[in-house]
C-alpha positions, 0 to 999 in steps of 0.5 A: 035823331035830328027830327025835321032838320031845316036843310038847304043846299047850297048849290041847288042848281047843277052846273056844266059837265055836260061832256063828263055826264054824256060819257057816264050815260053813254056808259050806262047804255053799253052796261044795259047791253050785256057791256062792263063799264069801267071809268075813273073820275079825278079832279081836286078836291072841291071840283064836284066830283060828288055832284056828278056822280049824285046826278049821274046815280039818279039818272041811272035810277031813273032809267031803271038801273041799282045804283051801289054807292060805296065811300073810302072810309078814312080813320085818323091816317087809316083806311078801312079794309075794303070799307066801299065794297062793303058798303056797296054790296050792302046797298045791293043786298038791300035793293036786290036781297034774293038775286045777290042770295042766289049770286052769293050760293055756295061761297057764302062763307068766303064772300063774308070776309067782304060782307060779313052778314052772309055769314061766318068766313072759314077760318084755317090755312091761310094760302097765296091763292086766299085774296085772289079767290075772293076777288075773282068770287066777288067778280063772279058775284057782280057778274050774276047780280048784273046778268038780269039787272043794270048795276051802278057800282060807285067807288068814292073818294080812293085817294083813301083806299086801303091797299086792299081795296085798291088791288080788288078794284084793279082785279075787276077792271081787269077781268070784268067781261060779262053783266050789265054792269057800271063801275066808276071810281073817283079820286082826288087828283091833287092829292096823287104826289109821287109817292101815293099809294094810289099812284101806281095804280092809276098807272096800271089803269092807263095801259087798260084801253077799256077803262075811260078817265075823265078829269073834271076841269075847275067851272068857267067864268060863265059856269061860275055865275050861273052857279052863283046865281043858283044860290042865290036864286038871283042873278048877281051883280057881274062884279060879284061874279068877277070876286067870286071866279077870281078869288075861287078860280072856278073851284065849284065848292070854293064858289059856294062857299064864297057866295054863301059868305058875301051873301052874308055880309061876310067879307073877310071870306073874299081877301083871307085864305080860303081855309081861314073862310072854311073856320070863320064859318065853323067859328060862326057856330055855337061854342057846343057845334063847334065843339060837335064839329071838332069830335066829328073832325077826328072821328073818322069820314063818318060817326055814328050818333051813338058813338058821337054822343058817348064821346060829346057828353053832352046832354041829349038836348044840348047835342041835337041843338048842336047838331042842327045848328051844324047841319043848317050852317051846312058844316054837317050833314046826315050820313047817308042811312041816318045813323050818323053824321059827317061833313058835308065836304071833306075840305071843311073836315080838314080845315078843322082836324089841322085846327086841332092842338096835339093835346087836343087830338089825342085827348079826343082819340082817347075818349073815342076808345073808351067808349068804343071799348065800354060799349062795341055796339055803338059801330058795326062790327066789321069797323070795331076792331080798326077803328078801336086800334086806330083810336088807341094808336092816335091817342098815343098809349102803347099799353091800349094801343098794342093789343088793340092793333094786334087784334086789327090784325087778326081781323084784317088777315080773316078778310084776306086784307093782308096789306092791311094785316101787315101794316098793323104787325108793322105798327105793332113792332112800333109799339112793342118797346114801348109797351109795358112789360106786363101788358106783353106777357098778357099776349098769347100767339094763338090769339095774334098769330096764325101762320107761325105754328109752335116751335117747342113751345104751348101757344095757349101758355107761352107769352106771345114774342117779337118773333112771332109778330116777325113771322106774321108780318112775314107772311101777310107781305107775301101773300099781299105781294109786298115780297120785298118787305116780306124778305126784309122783315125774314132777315131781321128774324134770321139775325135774331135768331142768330142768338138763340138755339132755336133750330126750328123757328130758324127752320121755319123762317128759311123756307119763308125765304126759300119762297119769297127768293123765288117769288122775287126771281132771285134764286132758286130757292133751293139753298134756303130749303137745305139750310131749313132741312138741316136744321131739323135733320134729327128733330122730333117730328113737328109741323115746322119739320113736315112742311119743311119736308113736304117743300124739299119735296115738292121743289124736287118735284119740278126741280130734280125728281129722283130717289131723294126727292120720293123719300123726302115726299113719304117722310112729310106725309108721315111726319104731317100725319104724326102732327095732324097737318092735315093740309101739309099731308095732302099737298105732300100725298099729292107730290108722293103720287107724282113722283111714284108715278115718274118711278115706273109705280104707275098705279099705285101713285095715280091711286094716291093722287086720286084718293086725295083728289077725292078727299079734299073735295069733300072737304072743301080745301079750296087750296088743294082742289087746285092743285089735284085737278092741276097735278094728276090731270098732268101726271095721267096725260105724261102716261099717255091717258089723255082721255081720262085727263081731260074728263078730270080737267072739265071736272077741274073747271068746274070746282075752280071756277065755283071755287074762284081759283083763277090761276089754278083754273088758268092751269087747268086750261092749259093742261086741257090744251096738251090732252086735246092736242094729244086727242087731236081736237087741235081747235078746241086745243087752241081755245084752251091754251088761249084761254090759259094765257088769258086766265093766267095771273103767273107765269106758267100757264102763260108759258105752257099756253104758249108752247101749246100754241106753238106746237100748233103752228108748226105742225100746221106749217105756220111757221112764224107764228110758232116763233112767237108763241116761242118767244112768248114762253121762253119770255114767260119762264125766265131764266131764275128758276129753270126746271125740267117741265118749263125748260125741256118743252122750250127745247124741244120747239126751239129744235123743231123750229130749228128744224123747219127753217132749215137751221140744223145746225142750231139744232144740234146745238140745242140739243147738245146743251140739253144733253149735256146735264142728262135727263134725271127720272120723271122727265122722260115725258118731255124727254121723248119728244125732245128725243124724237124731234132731234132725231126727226130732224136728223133723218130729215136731213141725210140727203144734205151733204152740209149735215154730215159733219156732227151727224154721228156725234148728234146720232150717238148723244141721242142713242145712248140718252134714250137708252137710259130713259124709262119706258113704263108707260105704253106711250113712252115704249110707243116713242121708245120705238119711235126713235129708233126707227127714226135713228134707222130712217137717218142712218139709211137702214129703214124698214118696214118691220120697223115702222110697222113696230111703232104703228102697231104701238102707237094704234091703242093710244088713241093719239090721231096725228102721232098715229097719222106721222108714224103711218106716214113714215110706213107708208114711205118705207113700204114703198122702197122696191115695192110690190103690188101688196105693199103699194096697196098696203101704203095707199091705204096708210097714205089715205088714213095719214092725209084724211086725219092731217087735212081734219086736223089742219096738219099741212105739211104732214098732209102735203107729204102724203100727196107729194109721195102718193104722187110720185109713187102714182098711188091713187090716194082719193078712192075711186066712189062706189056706185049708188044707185041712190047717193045720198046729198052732199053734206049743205055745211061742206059746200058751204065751207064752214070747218067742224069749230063752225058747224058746232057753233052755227048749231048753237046759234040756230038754237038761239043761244047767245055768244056767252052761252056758246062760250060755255058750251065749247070751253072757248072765249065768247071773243072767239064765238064772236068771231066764229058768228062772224064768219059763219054770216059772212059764208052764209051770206046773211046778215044776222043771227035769224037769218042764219038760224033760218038758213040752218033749218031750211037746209036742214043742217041740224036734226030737231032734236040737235036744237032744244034751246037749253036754259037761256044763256 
């Protein structure tokens, strides 16, 4: 446009920051390791933050790495939605278009919302998990891309970032952990007030120890002359330098700006406001570049040539003179890609936007609307509809502004912007008085509105209503977090509604406040959810009826499952069905199943789950593919078929993680810990629930992963630590929302543990407070164990004189409540069992027949330490005035039940077993048979590495890397680091090569055991 502009910097020389650029390239070489890199960059405006991270960007190059440079965009008072992802991810498609292509594969219409050229985002239900599956696919992408190549991601300039963005670069400081990767951000420090949006952030990001701040401090004395002496290409005058440092007080661009103008023989530079000195060198300019500069002022951070010209009206000739003369002056400068200018420091631009009269502003935004509505063209699409809203907005016509904002919104909820999305409808009720009449009958819910569905009413013909936008605004602040706003905005509504019969829009808005209570940990939420139900209790069938009912249904579900709660369940799905919801009937099929399954319809309810499991999978309904591979895994493992649950849980992992489903996947983990345990693979158990706590956004798989955590420990006889896990799950569920699967399993370990420090009588009263409400259908798979631990303990203590006060009341609550528990499920007939002869054990009536009874039970269940406990137990009975049969009978148990204790690490139950082999005089280690060719000793045993170690030294001597074992094990690549260093340390070795080598010398491995699969 320009041709060959005469450009000259005005700070060719880059000064100090020597600390600051060690950090960054000390950053670059951990990145090149396999190391993420996180790091904040603050300092005021003017400081030279830009600087540092144009020289710091070059040396990246330099050294071979793709530097990804992306700026806040600024609009009048507005943020672009995720504006410097966007243009980051383009400047990496650019220099590495086929490995972003193959990062990108399979999820390409979910990552358009951020980069709209890989293709059309999938419109449809919009969901709470919507944002953090972009944000954890966008991590997945940026770790591809940086698995093979250092990556540079340069954030600039946050104090401007949209809410949206801030929430996205938070996600990936928190949850980068893989990929040669760089992310630096900076902001304007003196801009952080207390109530900065950005403030809250950058609190968060302190209490992340792997994020480095570094806060850049205004140039000495001596930094400031050789600054100056860089301009100049001279060294100054010591008196000059002494003007310039005090009049900037060391501000890097205040010294340019100063030396330029004493260079120049402009004095008033030196004893007027430095924003006085910013205007006289715009007031330098010819009339029309001062005018250039006032439109670029108001136009945004950056403005497209084409756009700028349609606004200027200027002859081409005259506007390019303009340009230059702007671009010399360095008042302006190139944008970076060529396609239009900014100022070349965001100061300048200030300076002249304040300069600007009220008149002037809006007179200018009003002209950036009309040609952006006559021609769309003349910005990128992503930018069109903001920018034209914003436009509208500032140039202060309701009538332009109103649909425009509208429109905004619908774009920014698309790019699951939400926070962005609610703004707007917040700016659209501003207007909405204020707008002609005429101009909102022109509005119609199905263009602006998407969550709202139709109350009665044709959306396509019906004029779009306050409430309408009320309901939008309600839902985009609860899927962006701002529940409070979310709950304001839903009681304005309901006052509204006060007015009016419209049973079906009140409905609606009280289950959007049923969720926000119970988002907000006010409630229950189930108040809210009555009230909606009878407000539609005899309605048509509807949208708003079937996803009132599918929420009745699935509250009761966790809450109060039972007869009411199945029917609720089989209405919504005939009701979504009748409407065509499709999304409403396989979340509503999905809980029918689960509650047919508590109701002893065993198969025909795991039949349902399957059968949607199955179908939303094929139809990609990323929502739902969550919550099957959460909710019938569950359903499979409370019947006792823990195998087939984990095959689905592996499958799960799968589809979330492709999927970027995190809490769903963090769900998962810790459903996979409770299969395992049940499986007896305690250590891979251990890692799963490890892996829930650390995958986890919410609180349940938090909790859930430590409650497995805790089962552990104590039947590992690590007792403290049990107290913790315990402590860390009780804190995760709260008190808010009690219900039966978080409350009941906090019960049963609080007794356990009651039990194992000796506190009977603790538990006792924790089992008297749990039985005392019952146990309602479908929770008998936490009952059972409750039950039994109760009993257990009981048992356990008959010998003690202290605990016979409340025996019989604990004996007799538990008796009668297991009395009227289901026993459908093999494995809850198993422990039906079980609890009876632990209540005969504490009664002092014990036999072998009973105990052989719950083996013989607990034998096709394929549930090695229950199986170890029981036989224990037989073992124990059949010993009681024993003959010679049943003392070999009994060492045989004895040896099964200490074999599986001592490979599960179980070490009480094993201590048990040695102590009464012991005192009965049973030989429990058998006597070795005679060989008269003994194979060697297992190498890996006299080595003392476990069964975890094994598995990992076998990867390792296939050369695999720590993340590659991760992968194979389903364990963390923090725990593989730790298995790797164990393993050197027992084979004392010093490396990975030498351990490889040691593995093959002793031949602890068949070869076929070490083909190295793709490199990982």
């Amino acid at each position: 446009m320009l041709g060959a502009v005469e450009t000259r910097s005005v700070s060719p020389v880059f000064v100090g920051r020597a600390e600051e650029l060690g950090t960054l390239h000390d950053a670059l070489v951990r990145a090149r390791e396999g190391e993420p890199q996180a790091l904040l960059v603050g300092g005021e405006a003017g400081v030279g933050k830009t600087r540092l991270v144009e020289e710091f960007a070059a040396a990246a190059r330099h050294r071979g790495a793709v530097v990804a440079l992306g700026g806040c965009v600024e609009i009048g008072a507005d943020g672009l939605p995720f504006a410097p992802f966007s243009t980051a991810l383009r400047a990496l498609r650019r220099e590495l278009p086929g490995e972003l292509a193959a990062a990108a594969a399979g999820q390409e219409e979910e990552l358009a919302r951020l980069l709209p050229e890989l293709g059309e985002s999938k419109a449809g239900r919009h969901d709470e998990d919507g944002m953090a599956r972009l944000f954890e696919l966008t991590a997945r992408l940026l770790e591809r891309v940086a698995a093979e190549h250092t990556v540079v991601l340069a954030l600039e300039d946050l104090h401007w970032a949209d809410a949206s963005t801030r929430h996205l670069l938070s996600y990936l400081f928190r949850t980068l952990r893989t990929g040669r990767l760089v992310v630096l951000a900076t902001y304007r420090s003196d801009d952080i007030h207390r109530r900065h949006p950005l403030r809250p952030l950058l609190a968060e990001l302190d209490r992340l120890r792997t994020i480095r701040r570094l806060e850049l401090a205004r140039f000495t004395r001596d930094e400031v002359g050789r600054q100056v002496a860089g301009i100049l290409a001279h060294e100054p005058e010591p008196d000059r330098i002494d003007a310039i440092f005090e009049r900037s007080d060391g501000n890097a661009f205040f010294v340019e700006e100063l030396a330029v103008a004493a260079n120049e023989g402009c004095r008033t530079g030196l004893t007027d406001s430095l924003r006085d000195l910013l205007l006289v060198r715009v007031e330098g300019l010819p009339e029309t570049a001062q005018q250039i500069a006032r439109i670029v002022a108001e136009g945004g951070s950056t403005v497209e040539y084409r756009l700028l010209a349609a606004v200027a009206r200027l002859a081409e000739d005259d506007l390019i003179e303009a340009l230059r003369a702007a671009v010399n002056a360095n008042i302006l400068a190139p944008a970076p890609g060529g396609d239009g200018y900014r100022f070349r420091h965001s100061l300048v631009r200030e300076a002249v936007g304040d300069d600007l009269l009220p008149g002037e502003r809006s007179r200018l935004n009003r002209r950036y609307a009309e040609a952006l509505e006559s021609d769309p063209a003349l910005v990128p699409a992503d930018q069109r509809a903001t920018r034209l809203a914003s436009y509208w907005y500032h140039a202060h016509d309701a009538a332009k502004a109103l649909p425009a904002v509208l429109e905004a919104s619908v774009e920014a909820r698309r790019r699951h912007a939400y926070s962005e999305q609610l703004r707007l409808l917040e700016r659209a009720m501003e207007l909405w008085d204020t707008a002609p009449d005429a101009v909102r009958r022109t509005l119609r819910p199905v263009d602006d509105a998407e969550v709202y569905p139709p109350c009665g009413c044709d959306p396509a013909t019906t004029a779009l209503r306050y409430l309408d936008l009320l309901a939008e605004a309600a839902v985009a602040g609860r899927l962006c977090g701002e529940r409070e706003r979310a709950l304001k905005i839903t009681k304005r509504a309901l006052r509204l509604l006060e007015d009016e019969d419209d049973h079906l829009r009140t409905a609606w808005f009280w289950i959007q406040r049923s969720r926000l209570v119970q988002g907000l940990a006010r409630g229950d939420g189930w108040k809210e959810i009555a009230t909606a139900q009878e407000l539609v209790r005899g309605l048509p069938p509807s949208e708003v009826h079937a996803e009132v009912l599918a929420t009745a249904a699935h509250w009761s579900m966790l809450h109060e499952p039972g007869p009411d709660a199945l029917t609720a369940a089989e209405r919504a799905v005939e009701y979504a069905r009748m409407v065509g919801a499709d999304d409403i009937e396989a979340n509503a099929r999905l809980t029918l199943g689960g509650l047919m399954v508590d109701a002893g319809q065993i198969d025909a309810g795991l039949g349902h789950m399957y059968d949607v499991r199955d179908e939303v999978v094929a139809r990609g309904l990323a929502a739902v593919v969550g919550r099957s591979h959460v909710n019938l895994p569950s359903v499979l493992e409370g019947v006792g078929r823990s195998e087939e649950s984990v095959g689905i849980l592996r499958e799960g992992l799968r589809l979330t993680g492709r999927m970027g489903l995190r809490d769903a996947e963090a769900w998962i983990w810790s459903n996979l810990a409770e299969s395992l345990i049940s499986l007896g693979r305690w250590d891979e158990a251990a890692d799963a629930a490890g892996n829930a706590q650390r995958r986890g956004q919410t609180a349940g798989p938090h909790g859930s992963g430590a409650n497995c955590l805790a089962y552990l420990a104590l039947a590992r006889g690590q007792v403290p630590e049990a107290a913790r896990h315990l402590a860390q799950g009780r804190a995760a569920y709260g008190s808010h929302d009690p219900m039966p699967q978080h409350d009941l399993p906090i019960s049963w370990l609080t007794i356990a543990l009651a039990a194992a420090e000796g506190r009977l009588a603790d538990a006792r009263a924790e089992l008297a407070r749990t039985l005392e409400p019952g146990f309602p259908l479908g929770t008998q798979r936490y009952a059972w164990p409750l039950l039994l631990q109760a009993a257990t303990a009981e048992a356990d203590a008959r010998a003690l004189p202290t605990a016979r006060d409340g025996r019989e009341q604990a004996l007799d609550g538990i008796r009668s409540t297991a009395e009227r528990l289901t026993t459908h499920a093999p494995v809850w007939l198993a422990h039906e069992r079980w609890v009876r002869a632990e209540l005969h054990r504490a009664e002092g009536r014990s036999t072998p027949d009973t105990w052989s009874e719950v083996v013989t039970a607990f034998e096709p269940l394929g549930r090695p330490y229950d199986l170890a406990r029981v036989r224990y137990r037989l073992a124990e009975s059949l010993l009681t005035g024993a003959g010679e049969d049943e003392r070999e009978r009994a060492t045989e148990l004895l040896r099964l039940a200490r074999t599986v204790a001592r490979h599960l690490g179980a070490r009480p139950l094993a201590d048990a077993a040695t102590e009464l082999g012991r005192r009965a005089r049973l030989p429990l280690a058998p006597a070795p048979a005679p060989d008269p060719d003994p194979a060697p000793a297992d190498p890996a045993e006299a080595l003392g590495l476990t069964s975890r170690e094994r598995d990992v030294l076998r990867l390792v001597a296939a050369g695999h890397t720590n993340r590659r074992i991760a992968q194979e094990l389903f364990i963390s690549p923090k725990t593989a680091s730790v298995h790797v260093s164990n393993i050197l340390g027992k084979l004392g070795v010093s490396g990975r090569g030498e351990a490889a080598a040691v593995a093959h010398r002793l031949g602890l491995f068949p070869t076929e055991m070490l083909m190295p699969g793709p490199a990982g």
